[in-house]
C-alpha positions in Angstrom: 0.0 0.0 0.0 1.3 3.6 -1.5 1.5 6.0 1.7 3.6 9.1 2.4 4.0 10.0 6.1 4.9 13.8 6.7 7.1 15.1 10.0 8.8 18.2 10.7 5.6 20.6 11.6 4.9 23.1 14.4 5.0 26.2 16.0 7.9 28.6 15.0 8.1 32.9 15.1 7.8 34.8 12.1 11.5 35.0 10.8 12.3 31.4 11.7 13.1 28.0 10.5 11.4 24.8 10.1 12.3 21.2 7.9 9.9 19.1 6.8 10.1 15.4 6.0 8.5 13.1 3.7 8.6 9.8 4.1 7.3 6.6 1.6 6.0 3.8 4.1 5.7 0.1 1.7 7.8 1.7 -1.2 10.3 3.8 -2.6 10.1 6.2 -4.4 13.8 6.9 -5.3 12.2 7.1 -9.1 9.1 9.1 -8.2 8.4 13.1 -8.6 8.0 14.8 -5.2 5.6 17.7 -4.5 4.7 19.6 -1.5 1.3 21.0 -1.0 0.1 23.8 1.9 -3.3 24.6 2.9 -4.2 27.8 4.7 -6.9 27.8 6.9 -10.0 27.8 5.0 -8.4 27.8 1.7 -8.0 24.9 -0.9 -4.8 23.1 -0.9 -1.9 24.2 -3.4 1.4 23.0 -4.6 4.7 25.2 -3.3 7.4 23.0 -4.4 8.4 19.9 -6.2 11.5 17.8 -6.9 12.3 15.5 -10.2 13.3 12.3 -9.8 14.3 12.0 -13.3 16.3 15.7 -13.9 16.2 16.5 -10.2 14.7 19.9 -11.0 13.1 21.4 -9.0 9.7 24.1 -8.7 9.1 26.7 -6.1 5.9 28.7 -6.4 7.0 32.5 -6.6 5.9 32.9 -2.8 8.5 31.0 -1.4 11.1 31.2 -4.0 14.3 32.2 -1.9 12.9 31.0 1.2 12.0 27.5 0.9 14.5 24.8 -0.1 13.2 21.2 -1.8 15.7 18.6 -1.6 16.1 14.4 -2.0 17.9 12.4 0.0 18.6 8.8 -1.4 20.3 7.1 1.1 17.6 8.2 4.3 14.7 7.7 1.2 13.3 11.0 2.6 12.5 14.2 0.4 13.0 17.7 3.0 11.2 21.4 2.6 13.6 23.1 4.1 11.6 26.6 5.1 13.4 29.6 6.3 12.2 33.5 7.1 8.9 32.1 7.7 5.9 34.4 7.7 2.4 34.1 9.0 1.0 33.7 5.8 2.6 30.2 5.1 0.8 29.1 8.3 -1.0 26.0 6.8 -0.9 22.0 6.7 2.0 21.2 4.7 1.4 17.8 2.7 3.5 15.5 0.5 2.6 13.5 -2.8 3.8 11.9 -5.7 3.3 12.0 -9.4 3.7 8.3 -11.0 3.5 9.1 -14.4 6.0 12.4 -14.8 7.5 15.5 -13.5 4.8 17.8 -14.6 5.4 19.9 -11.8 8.1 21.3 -12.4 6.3 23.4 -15.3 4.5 24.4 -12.5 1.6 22.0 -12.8 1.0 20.1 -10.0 -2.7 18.6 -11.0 -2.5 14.7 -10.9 -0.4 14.6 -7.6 -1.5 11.3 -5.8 -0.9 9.7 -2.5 -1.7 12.2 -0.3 0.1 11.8 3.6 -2.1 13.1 6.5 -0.1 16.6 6.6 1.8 17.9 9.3 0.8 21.4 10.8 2.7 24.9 10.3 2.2 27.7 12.6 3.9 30.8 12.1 2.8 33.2 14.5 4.3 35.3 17.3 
């Protein structure tokens, strides 16, 4: 059974850090296209970022680009968001998926992102 488990979440100050990790439980997915999704409070959820198995490329949406850091790890089969300057507008549930089929996010597209893990809660706030 395909399931991603997310980690890293909580309560940090606007101007500070946090890493997120993403984690295949049953599989790997050493060969797989990352993405990370956030979803505000009362908003939909949204790709910010995205990693290429295949080119390891890489996507940032232009609200985190120069703050937030995508990267793949192959030997500890994880995928990290590493998020710094945070501000209270990327205060959300940040989730990971995969694409099985391509790397279309990296064209910024990230419709047809599956395998959904249950989240993991940022709170920027002071």
């Amino acid at each position: 059974q395909l399931q991603l488990v997310e980690s890293g979440g909580g309560l940090v100050q606007p101007g500070g850090s946090l890493r997120l990790s993403c984690a295949a439980s049953g599989f790997t997915f050493d060969y797989l296209t990352i993405g990370w999704f956030r979803q505000a409070p009362g908003k939909e959820r949204k790709g910010v970022s995205c990693i290429s198995a295949s080119r390891n490329s890489t996507h940032y949406v232009d609200s985190v680009k120069g703050r937030f850091t995508i990267s793949r790890d192959y030997a500890e089969k994880t995928v990290s968001l590493q998020m710094n300057n945070l501000r209270p507008e990327d205060t959300g549930v940040y989730y990971c998926a995969l694409d099985r089929y391509g790397d279309n996010c990296v064209e910024g597209h990230y419709d047809g992102m599956e395998y959904f893990g249950k989240g993991t809660l940022v709170t920027v706030s002071s």
